[in-house]
C-alpha positions in Angstrom: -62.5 102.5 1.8 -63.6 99.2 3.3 -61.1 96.2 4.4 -61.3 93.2 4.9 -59.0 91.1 7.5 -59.0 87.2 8.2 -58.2 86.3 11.7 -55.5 84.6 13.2 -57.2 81.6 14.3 -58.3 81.4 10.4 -54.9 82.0 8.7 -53.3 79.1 11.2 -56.1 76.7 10.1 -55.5 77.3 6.1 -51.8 77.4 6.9 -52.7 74.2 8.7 -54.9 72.5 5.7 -52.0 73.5 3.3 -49.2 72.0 5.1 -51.5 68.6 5.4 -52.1 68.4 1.7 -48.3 69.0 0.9 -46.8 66.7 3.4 -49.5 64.1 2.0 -48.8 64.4 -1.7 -44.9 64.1 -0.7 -45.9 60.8 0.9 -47.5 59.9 -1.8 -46.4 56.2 -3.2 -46.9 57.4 -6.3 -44.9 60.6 -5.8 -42.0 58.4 -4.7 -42.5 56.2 -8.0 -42.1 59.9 -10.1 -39.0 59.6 -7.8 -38.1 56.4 -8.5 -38.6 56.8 -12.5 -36.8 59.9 -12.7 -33.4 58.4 -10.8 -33.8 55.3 -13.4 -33.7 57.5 -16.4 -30.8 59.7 -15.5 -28.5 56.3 -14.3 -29.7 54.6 -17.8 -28.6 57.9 -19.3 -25.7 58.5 -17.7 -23.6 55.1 -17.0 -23.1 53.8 -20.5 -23.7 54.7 -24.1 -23.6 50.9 -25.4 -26.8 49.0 -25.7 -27.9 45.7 -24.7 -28.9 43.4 -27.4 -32.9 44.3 -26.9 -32.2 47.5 -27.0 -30.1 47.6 -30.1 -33.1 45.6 -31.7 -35.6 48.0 -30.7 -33.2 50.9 -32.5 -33.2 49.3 -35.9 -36.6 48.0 -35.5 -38.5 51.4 -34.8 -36.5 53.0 -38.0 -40.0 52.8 -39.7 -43.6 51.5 -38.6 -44.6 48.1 -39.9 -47.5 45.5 -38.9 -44.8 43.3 -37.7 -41.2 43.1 -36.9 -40.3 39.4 -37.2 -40.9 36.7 -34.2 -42.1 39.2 -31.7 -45.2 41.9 -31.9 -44.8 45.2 -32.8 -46.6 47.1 -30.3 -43.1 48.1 -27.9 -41.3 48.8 -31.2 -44.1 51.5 -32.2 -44.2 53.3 -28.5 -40.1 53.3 -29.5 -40.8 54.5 -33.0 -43.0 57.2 -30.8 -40.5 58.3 -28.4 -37.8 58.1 -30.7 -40.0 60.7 -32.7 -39.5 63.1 -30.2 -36.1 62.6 -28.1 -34.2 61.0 -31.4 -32.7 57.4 -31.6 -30.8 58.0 -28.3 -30.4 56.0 -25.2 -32.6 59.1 -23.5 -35.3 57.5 -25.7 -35.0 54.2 -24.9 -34.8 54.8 -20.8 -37.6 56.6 -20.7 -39.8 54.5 -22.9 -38.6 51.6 -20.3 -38.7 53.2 -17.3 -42.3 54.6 -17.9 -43.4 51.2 -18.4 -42.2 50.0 -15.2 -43.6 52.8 -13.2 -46.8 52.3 -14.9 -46.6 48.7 -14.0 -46.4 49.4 -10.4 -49.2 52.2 -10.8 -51.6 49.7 -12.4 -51.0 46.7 -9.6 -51.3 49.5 -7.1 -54.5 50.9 -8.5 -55.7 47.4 -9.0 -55.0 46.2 -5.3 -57.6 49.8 -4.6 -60.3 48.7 -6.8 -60.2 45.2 -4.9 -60.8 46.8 -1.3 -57.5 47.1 -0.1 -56.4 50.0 2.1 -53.9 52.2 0.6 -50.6 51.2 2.8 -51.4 47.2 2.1 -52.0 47.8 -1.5 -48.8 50.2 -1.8 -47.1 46.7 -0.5 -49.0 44.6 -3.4 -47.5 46.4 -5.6 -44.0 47.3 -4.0 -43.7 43.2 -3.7 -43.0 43.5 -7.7 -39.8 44.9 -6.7 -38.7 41.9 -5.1 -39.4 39.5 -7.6 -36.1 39.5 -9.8 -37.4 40.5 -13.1 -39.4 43.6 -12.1 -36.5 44.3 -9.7 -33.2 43.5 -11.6 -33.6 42.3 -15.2 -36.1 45.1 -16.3 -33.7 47.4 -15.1 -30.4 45.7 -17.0 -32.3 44.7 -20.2 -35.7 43.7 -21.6 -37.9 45.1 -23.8 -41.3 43.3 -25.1 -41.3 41.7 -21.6 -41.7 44.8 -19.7 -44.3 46.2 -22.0 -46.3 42.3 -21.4 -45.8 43.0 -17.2 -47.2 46.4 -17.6 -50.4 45.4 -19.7 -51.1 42.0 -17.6 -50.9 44.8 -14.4 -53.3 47.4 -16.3 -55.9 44.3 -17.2 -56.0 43.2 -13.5 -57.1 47.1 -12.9 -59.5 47.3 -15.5 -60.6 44.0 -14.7 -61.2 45.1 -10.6 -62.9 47.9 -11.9 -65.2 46.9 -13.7 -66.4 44.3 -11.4 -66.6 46.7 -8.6 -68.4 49.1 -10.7 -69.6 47.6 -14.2 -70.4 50.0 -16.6 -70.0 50.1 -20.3 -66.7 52.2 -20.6 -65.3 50.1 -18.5 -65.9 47.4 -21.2 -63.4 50.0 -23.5 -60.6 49.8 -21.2 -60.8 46.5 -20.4 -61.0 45.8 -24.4 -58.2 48.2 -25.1 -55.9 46.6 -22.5 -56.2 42.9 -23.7 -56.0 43.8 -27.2 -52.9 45.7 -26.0 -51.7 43.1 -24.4 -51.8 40.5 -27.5 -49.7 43.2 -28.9 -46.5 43.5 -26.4 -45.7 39.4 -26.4 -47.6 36.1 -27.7 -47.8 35.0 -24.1 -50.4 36.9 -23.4 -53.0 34.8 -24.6 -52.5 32.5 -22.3 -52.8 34.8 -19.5 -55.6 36.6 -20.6 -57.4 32.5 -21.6 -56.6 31.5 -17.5 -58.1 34.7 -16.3 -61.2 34.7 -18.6 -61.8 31.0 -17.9 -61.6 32.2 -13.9 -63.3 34.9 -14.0 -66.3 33.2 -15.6 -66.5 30.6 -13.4 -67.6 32.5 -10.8 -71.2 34.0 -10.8 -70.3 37.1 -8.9 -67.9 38.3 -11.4 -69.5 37.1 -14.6 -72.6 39.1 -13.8 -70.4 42.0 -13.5 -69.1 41.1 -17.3 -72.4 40.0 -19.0 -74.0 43.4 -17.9 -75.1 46.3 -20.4 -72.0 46.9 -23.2 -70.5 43.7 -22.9 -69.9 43.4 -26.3 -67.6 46.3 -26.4 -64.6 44.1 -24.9 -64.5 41.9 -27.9 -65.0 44.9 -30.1 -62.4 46.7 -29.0 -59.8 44.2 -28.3 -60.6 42.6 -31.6 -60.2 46.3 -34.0 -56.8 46.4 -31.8 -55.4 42.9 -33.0 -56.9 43.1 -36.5 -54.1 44.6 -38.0 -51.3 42.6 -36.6 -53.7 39.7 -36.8 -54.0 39.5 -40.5 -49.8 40.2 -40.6 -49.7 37.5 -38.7 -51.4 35.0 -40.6 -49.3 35.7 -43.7 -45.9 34.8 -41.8 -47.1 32.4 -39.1 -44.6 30.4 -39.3 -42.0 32.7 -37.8 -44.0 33.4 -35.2 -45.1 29.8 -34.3 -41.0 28.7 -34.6 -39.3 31.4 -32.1 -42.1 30.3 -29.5 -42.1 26.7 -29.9 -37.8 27.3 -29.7 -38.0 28.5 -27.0 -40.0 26.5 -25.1 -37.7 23.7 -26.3 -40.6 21.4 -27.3 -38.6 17.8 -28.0 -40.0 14.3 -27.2 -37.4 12.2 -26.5 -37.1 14.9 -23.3 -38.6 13.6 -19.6 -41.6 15.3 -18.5 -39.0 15.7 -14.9 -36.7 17.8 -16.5 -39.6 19.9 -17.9 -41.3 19.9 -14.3 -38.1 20.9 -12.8 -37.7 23.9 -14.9 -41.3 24.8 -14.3 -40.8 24.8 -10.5 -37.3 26.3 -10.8 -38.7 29.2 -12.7 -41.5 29.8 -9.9 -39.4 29.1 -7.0 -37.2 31.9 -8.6 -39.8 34.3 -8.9 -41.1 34.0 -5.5 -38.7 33.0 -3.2 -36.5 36.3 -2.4 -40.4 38.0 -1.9 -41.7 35.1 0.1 -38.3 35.3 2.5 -38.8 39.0 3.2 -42.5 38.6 4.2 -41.5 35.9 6.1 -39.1 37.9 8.3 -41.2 40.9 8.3 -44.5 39.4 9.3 -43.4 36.2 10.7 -46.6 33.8 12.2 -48.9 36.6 11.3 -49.1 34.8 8.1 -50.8 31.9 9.5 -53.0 33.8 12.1 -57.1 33.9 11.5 -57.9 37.1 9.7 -59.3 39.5 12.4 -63.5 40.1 11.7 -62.8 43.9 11.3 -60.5 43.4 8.5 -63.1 41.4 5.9 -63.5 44.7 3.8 -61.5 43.1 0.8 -64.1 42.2 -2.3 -66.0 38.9 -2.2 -64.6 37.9 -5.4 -61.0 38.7 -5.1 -59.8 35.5 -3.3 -61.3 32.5 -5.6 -61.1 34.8 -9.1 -56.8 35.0 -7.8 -56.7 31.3 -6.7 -58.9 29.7 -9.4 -56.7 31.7 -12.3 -53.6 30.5 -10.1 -55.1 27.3 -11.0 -55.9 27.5 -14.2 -52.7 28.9 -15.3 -50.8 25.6 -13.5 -52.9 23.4 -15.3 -51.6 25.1 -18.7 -48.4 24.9 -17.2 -48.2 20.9 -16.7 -50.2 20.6 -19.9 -47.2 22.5 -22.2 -44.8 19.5 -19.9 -46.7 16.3 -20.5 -49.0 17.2 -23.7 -46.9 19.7 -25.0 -43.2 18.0 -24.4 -41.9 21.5 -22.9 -38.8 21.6 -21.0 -37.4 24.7 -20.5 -38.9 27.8 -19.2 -37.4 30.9 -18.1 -38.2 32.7 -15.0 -39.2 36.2 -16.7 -41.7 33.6 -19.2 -43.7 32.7 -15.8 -43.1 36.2 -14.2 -46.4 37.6 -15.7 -48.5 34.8 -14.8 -47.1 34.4 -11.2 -46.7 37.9 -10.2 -50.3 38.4 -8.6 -49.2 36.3 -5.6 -48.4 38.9 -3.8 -51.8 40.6 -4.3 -53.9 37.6 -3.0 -51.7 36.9 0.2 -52.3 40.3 0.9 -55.8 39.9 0.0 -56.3 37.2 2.5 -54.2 38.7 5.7 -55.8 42.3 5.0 -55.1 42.9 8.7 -51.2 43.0 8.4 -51.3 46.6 7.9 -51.6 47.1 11.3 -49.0 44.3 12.3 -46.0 47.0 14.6 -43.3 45.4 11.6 -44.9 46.4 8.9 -43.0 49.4 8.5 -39.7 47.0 8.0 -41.0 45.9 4.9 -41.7 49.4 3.4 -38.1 50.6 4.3 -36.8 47.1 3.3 -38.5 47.8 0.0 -37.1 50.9 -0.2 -33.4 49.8 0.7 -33.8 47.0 -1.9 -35.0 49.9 -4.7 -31.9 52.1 -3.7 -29.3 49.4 -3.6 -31.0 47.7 -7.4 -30.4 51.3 -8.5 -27.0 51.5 -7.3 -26.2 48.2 -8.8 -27.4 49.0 -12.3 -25.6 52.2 -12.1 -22.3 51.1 -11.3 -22.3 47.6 -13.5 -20.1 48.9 -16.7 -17.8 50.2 -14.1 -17.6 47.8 -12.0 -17.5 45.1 -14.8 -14.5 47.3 -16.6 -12.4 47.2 -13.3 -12.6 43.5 -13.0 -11.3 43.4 -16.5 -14.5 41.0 -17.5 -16.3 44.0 -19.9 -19.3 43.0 -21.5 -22.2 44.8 -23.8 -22.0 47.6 -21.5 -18.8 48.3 -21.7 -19.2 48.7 -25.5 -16.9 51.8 -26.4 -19.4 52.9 -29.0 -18.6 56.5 -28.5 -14.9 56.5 -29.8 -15.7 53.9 -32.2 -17.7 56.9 -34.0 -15.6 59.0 -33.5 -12.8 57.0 -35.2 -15.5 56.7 -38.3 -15.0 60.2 -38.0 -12.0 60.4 -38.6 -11.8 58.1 -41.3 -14.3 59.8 -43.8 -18.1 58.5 -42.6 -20.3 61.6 -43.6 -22.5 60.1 -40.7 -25.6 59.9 -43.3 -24.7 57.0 -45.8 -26.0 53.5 -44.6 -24.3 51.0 -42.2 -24.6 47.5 -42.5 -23.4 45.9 -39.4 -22.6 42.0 -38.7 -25.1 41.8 -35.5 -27.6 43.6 -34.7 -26.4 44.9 -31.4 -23.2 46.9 -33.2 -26.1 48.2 -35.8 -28.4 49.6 -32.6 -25.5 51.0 -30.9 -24.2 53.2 -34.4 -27.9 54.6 -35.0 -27.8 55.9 -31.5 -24.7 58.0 -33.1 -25.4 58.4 -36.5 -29.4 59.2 -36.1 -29.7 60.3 -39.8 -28.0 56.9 -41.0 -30.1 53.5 -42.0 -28.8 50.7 -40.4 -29.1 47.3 -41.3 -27.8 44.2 -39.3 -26.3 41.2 -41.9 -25.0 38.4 -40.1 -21.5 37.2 -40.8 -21.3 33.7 -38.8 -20.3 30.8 -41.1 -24.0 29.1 -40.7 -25.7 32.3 -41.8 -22.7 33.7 -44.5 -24.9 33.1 -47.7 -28.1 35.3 -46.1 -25.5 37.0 -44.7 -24.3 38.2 -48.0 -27.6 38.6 -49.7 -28.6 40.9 -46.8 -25.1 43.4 -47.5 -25.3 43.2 -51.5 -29.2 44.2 -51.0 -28.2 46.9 -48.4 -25.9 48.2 -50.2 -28.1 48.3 -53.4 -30.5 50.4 -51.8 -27.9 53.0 -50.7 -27.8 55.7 -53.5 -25.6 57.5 -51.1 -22.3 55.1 -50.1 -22.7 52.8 -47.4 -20.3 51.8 -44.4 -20.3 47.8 -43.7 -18.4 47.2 -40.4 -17.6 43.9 -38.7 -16.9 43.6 -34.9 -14.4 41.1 -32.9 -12.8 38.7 -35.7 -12.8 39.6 -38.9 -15.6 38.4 -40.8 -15.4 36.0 -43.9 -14.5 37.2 -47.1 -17.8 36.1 -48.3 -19.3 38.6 -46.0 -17.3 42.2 -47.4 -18.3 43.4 -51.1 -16.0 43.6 -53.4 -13.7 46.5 -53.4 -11.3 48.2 -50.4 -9.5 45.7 -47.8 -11.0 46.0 -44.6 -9.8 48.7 -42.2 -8.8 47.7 -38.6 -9.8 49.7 -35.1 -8.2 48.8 -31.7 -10.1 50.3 -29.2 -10.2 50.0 -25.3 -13.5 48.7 -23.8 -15.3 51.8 -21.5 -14.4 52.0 -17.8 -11.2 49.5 -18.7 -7.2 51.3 -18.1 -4.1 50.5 -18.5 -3.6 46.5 -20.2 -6.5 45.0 -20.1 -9.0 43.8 -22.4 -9.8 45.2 -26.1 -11.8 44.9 -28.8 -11.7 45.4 -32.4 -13.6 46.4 -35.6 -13.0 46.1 -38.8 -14.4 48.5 -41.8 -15.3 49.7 -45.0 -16.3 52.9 -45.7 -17.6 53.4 -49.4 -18.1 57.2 -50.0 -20.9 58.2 -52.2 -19.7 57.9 -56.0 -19.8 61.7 -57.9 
């Protein structure tokens, strides 16, 4: 019987091979972003039950599907709709619907810095440099919703935008389609974005070539059956669309164009300046140093398509302040537009990879991710101690319990006051419809309209509940006095701070 053996020299060469492909996938960036992902989930999970107020939106939002969902697009509210399909209406659902995004935000800029020519350690700092720019690094994590879902589609059309320029072919046309129509989807902004980085990326020959090539006509395609729906949904309530936007902006004339430059500049300065100090220390004068001849392997076009759309997007910028009279924007309004800075100072210093600090800034970026996730984690305790508890320390958990207690079946519908006390209930009553009615004197007519509607629909009782003061008269429907709950905020002992609810609970009628 004939055997066969396999030398030593062999087996220590395989055993060799093996060892180098496992240490490399564990080094991976992107098996540290699993990593990453999978720590954010469990803390989001874990630390509190209670919702912020986007979150408690997206949970009576993604009850059913619809074309639209009032002054923001539906697209986040259908992935939630999606997710909740499988995990339930729980805060499971709506950590790792987040989460996911975030990673895939990073994944995209990452894969994006590739595409341009960038070696893999400076494009794993293009898109770790997200992480220090507040909203990707601390207000993703502690709320946001449609704005997360915006950063991850601006990030996946810069890859499929790279892409396609480095290698134009007509399926590359798809995703670039599908990702701007996508885009128009998660958050209204994102036409300006994707009008600055058209306008750029036309201007120059190299890259328009690349995007009047064979298939071009498959972007608009796309993109276009992706909006269609929403489009047409939108044209038939345009108004509340047009009004939250132009709100929030704050568009009033009798404002100085200073106060809306100063908010402009505050807002970039903001998203920039923690990022530009750590480069600063890490790299130092290397920033200003020539580019070494051996390091001009970054794409032709990457440089002026980054700085002209810089450029473009500026001049929409001053154009919303003087023509526009805009003056107020938020940091996390110019983070998309702002956040590929990091990509072209790489771009142009390609040779920092080499540069004996460089490692600093990946364990600095590390440090920073660990103490963010430490932070997030610990908030509704840390916020209960101090005795100042806030959404976070919502005690949502005994509040249904004491429902309970008091008769709720846990099917009939609740009509809430606000919409965050309505998110937080569905996440423990997953078979209930919840509707949120406002109760504040300025809204108390709609108010009531909403809860005699509500309860209408219910065949099957309904529970109306009220949270801090007790709501108007107005507001309750005729029938039982209010019911009262006193009940300690999470993570808060001994005397400090409570809050309290007040109820009906109407029981089916037999």
């Amino acid at each position: 019987m004939a055997t066969s053996s396999v030398s030593p020299s062999r087996c220590s060469a395989l055993e060799l091979e093996h060892a180098g492909r496992s240490g490399a996938l564990i080094s991976h960036p992107l098996t540290w972003l699993l990593v990453w992902a999978a720590a954010q989930v469990l803390s989001r999970a874990w630390n509190t039950p209670a919702l912020e107020l986007d979150e408690a939106q997206q949970m009576i939002w993604s009850q059913q599907l619809a074309l639209g969902y009032g002054p923001q697009p539906p697209l986040y509210t259908w992935l939630q709709w999606g997710v909740n399909a499988v995990l339930g209406p729980t805060v499971w659902a709506l950590s790792v619907l987040k989460v996911s995004l975030l990673a895939l935000t990073y994944a995209f800029m990452w894969a994006a810095a590739r595409e341009s020519g960038l070696r893999a350690q400076t494009a794993w700092w293009v898109a770790a440099s997200l992480m220090w720019l507040p909203l990707m690094g601390w207000e993703s994590l502690r709320d946001l919703t449609h704005t997360v879902l915006l950063n991850c589609l601006v990030a996946a059309t810069w890859w499929a935008l790279a892409r396609q320029i480095q290698r134009p072919r007509p399926v590359g046309f798809v995703w670039l389609g599908l990702a701007l129509g996508l885009g128009v989807l998660s958050k209204y902004s994102f036409v300006l974005f994707a009008g600055a980085l058209a306008a750029s990326a036309l201007s120059l020959p190299t890259v328009r070539a690349a995007l009047l090539t064979r298939g071009w006509w498959l972007l608009p395609l796309v993109a276009g059956l992706v909006v269609l729906p929403h489009g047409l949904w939108v044209l038939e309530h345009w108004s509340l669309a047009s009004q939250a936007t132009a709100g929030k902006l704050r568009m009033e004339a009798h404002i100085s164009h200073w106060v809306g430059l100063s908010s402009l500049l505050q807002g970039v300065v903001g998203n920039l300046l923690l990022w530009a100090i750590a480069v600063a220390l890490v790299f130092g004068r290397a920033w200003w140093s020539p580019p070494m001849p051996a390091h001009r392997a970054v794409a032709e076009w990457l440089r002026p398509l980054i700085a002209r759309y810089l450029l473009v997007v500026l001049a929409c910028l001053l154009l919303m302040v003087f023509a526009g009279q805009a003056s107020h924007f938020k940091g996390r309004w110019l983070h998309p537009l702002v956040c590929v800075v990091p990509w072209l100072a790489f771009a142009c210093r390609p040779g920092l990879q080499e540069h004996p600090r460089g490692r600093w800034f990946t364990w600095g970026t590390v440090a920073l991710a660990v103490a963010l996730w430490a932070a997030v984690t610990a908030r509704p305790w840390l916020a209960g101690r101090a005795g100042r508890p806030n959404e976070v320390n919502e005690p949502v958990v005994a509040l249904a319990d004491a429902l309970r207690q008091a008769g709720y079946d846990g099917r009939a519908a609740i009509i809430a006051d606000n919409a965050a006390l309505a998110g937080m209930l569905r996440t423990r009553f997953a078979r209930a419809t919840v509707v949120a009615c406002p109760s504040e004197a300025v809204d108390l007519a709609a108010g009531g309209e909403c809860v005699r509607q509500a309860a209408d629909v219910s065949g099957s009782g309904w529970l109306q509940i009220s949270r801090g003061k007790l709501a108007a008269p107005a507001w309750w429907l005729p029938g039982d006095t209010p019911r009262m709950l006193d009940l300690p905020y999470l993570h808060v002992h001994g005397q400090g701070p409570r809050v309290r609810y007040y109820f009906v609970w109407q029981p089916p009628r037999s």
